[in-house]
N, C-alpha and C positions, 0 to 999 in steps of 0.2 A: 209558700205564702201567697195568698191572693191579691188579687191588683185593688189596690187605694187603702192596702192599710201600711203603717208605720212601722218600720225597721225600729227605729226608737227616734224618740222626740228633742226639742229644742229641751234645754233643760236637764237633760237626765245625766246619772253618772255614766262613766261610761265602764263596764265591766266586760266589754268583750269588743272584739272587732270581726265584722263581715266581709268574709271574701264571695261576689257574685258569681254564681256558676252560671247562671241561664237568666233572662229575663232583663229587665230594665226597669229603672230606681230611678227619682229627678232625687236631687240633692237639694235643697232650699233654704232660706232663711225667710224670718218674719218681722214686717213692724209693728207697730204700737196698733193700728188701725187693722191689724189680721192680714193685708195686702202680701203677699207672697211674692217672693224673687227665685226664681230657679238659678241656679249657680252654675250647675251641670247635673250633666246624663251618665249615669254611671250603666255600664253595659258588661256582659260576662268580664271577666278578669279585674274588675274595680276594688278595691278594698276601702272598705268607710268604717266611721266609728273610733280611727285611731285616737285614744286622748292625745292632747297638748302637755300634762301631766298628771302627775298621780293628786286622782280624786277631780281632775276636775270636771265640769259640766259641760255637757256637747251644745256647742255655739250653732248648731245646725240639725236638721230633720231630713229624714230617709224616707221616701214614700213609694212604696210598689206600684209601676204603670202597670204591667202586665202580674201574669203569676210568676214567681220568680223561685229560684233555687238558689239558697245560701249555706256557707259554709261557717259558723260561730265559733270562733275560736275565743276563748277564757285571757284576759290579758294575762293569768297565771300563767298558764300553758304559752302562752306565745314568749312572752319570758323567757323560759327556760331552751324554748326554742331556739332566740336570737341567740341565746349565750352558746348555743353547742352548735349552732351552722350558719356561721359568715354569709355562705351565700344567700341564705332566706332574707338574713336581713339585706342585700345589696338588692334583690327583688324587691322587696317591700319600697327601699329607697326609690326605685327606680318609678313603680308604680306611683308611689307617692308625687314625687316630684311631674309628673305625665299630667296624673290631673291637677296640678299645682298649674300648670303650663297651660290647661286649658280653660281655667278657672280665670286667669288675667287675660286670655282671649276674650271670652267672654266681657270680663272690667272694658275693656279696650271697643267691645265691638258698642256694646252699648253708650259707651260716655262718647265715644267720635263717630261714629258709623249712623249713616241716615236708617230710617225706617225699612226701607227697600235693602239696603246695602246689609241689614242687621239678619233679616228674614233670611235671606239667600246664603248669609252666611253661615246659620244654623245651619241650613238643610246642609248646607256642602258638607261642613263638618260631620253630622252626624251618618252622612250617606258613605263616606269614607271613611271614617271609623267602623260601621255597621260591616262594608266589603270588604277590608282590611283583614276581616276573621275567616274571611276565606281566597286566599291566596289565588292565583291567575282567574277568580270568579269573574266575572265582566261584566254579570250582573247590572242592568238600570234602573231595577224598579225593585220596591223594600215596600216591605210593613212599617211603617213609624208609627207606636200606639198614642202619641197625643193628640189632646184635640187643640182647636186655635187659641183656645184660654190659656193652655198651657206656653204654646209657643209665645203668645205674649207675655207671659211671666218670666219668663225666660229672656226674651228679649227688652221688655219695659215698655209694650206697646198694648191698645186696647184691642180688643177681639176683633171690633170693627176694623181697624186700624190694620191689622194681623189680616182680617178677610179681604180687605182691598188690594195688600199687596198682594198677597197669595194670587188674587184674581188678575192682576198685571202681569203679573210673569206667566199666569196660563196664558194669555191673549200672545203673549210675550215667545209663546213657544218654547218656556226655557225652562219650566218645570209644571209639572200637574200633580198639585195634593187631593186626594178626595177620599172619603171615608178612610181614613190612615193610612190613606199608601200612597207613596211618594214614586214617579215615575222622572226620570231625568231626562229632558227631551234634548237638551243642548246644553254639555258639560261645558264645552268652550265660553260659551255666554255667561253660563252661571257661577266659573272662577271667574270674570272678568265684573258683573256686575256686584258680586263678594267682595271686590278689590284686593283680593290673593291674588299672589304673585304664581303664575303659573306652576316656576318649578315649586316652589314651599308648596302645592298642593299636589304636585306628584309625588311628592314625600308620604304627602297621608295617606296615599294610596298604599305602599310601603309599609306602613305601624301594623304591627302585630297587635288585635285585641285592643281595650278602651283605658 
C-alpha cells in the first residue's frame, strides 16, 4: 500500500485486523472541526483494527506514512485461530497492551509535558523503538518519514511551534531533524530534557519491535 492512504477509516466495521510487516502507519483520531490527533506510530510488528466487539465501529483511522506491507487477517480466520493456539492469542495480548502502554504515554506527555519536554520526547521514543528492531545496532541517525505537521499532531503543538523547538535543540546540540532524518547528537541530553528517567529508557532500548 502506498504512503497517505487509509488502512480503514474512523467509522467503518471492522471485518478484519492488520498485522504491519514493513513501513509505518500514525494511528489517529478526529474532531468535529477535522483537526487530527496522532495517538501513535505503529511500526512493523503492530497489529491495528482490533474490534472492541462484534459489529462494532472503529473509533479510529490507520493512515500509511510510508509504503507499507500488511498482513489482513479475516476476524473469521483469526477466530478460529485463537480457539486452537493459546499462544497467538498471549502474543496478540501482549502486543496489545505494548501499545495500550504507549498510547497513555502519549495522554501523559501531552496533558503535563511542556512543548520542548513533549518534541524530545517523541523523537526519543520513536528513535528506540525504530533501534530496538535491530539488536546491538548503535545506530544514531534514522529515517523518520513525518513532516512537522505531523509531529505536531501528534504532539498538540502548531508547526510553527514544532519548528522552533526542533530548531533549539539543533542550536542545543542535542538532536538534528532535517528532511526526515533524525541524527542524535547527545543521547544523554535528550533523556534528560524528555524527563525519562535514565534507566526506564535503557529499557526501550531493550523492546523488541513496536
Amino acid at each position: 500500500m502506498s504512503a497517505g492512504r487509509d488502512l480503514f477509516r474512523i467509522g467503518e466495521t471492522s471485518k478484519s485486523i492488520f498485522n504491519l510487516l514493513s513501513g509505518w502507519v500514525a494511528i489517529y483520531t478526529l474532531l468535529e472541526d477535522g483537526r487530527r490527533q496522532i495517538v501513535h506510530f505503529a511500526l512493523p510488528g503492530a497489529v491495528m483494527g482490533v474490534p472492541t466487539s462484534n459489529g462494532a465501529k472503529i473509533s479510529y483511522g490507520a493512515q500509511a506514512l510510508t509504503e507499507v506491507v500488511v498482513s489482513v487477517i479475516p476476524n473469521t480466520v483469526l477466530t478460529t485461530v485463537l480457539k486452537d493456539d493459546p499462544e497467538v492469542s498471549m502474543r496478540l495480548v501482549r502486543t496489545l497492551a505494548r501499545d495500550t502502554s504507549i498510547a497513555y504515554d502519549h495522554m501523559t506527555s501531552i496533558g503535563r509535558r511542556t512543548a520542548r519536554e513533549r518534541v524530545a520526547y517523541l523523537l526519543l521514543e520513536l528513535f528506540t523503538r525504530h533501534r530496538a528492531q535491530w539488536p546491538g545496532n548503535r545506530i544514531e541517525e534514522m529515517v523518520i518519514p513525518l513532516t512537522q505537521e505531523q509531529i505536531g499532531d501528534a504532539t498538540g503543538l502548531t508547526f510553527v511551534h514544532v519548528n522552533r523547538v526542533l530548531s533549539t535543540l539543533r542550536k542545543d546540540k542535542i538532536v538534528h531533524f532535517h528532511y526526515r532524518r533524525l541524527r542524535i547528537l547527545d543521547p544523554d541530553r535528550l533523556i534528560e530534557v524528555a524527563g525519562v528517567d535514565p534507566q526506564t529508557a535503557m529499557s526501550w532500548f531493550e523492546r523488541r519491535s513496536t
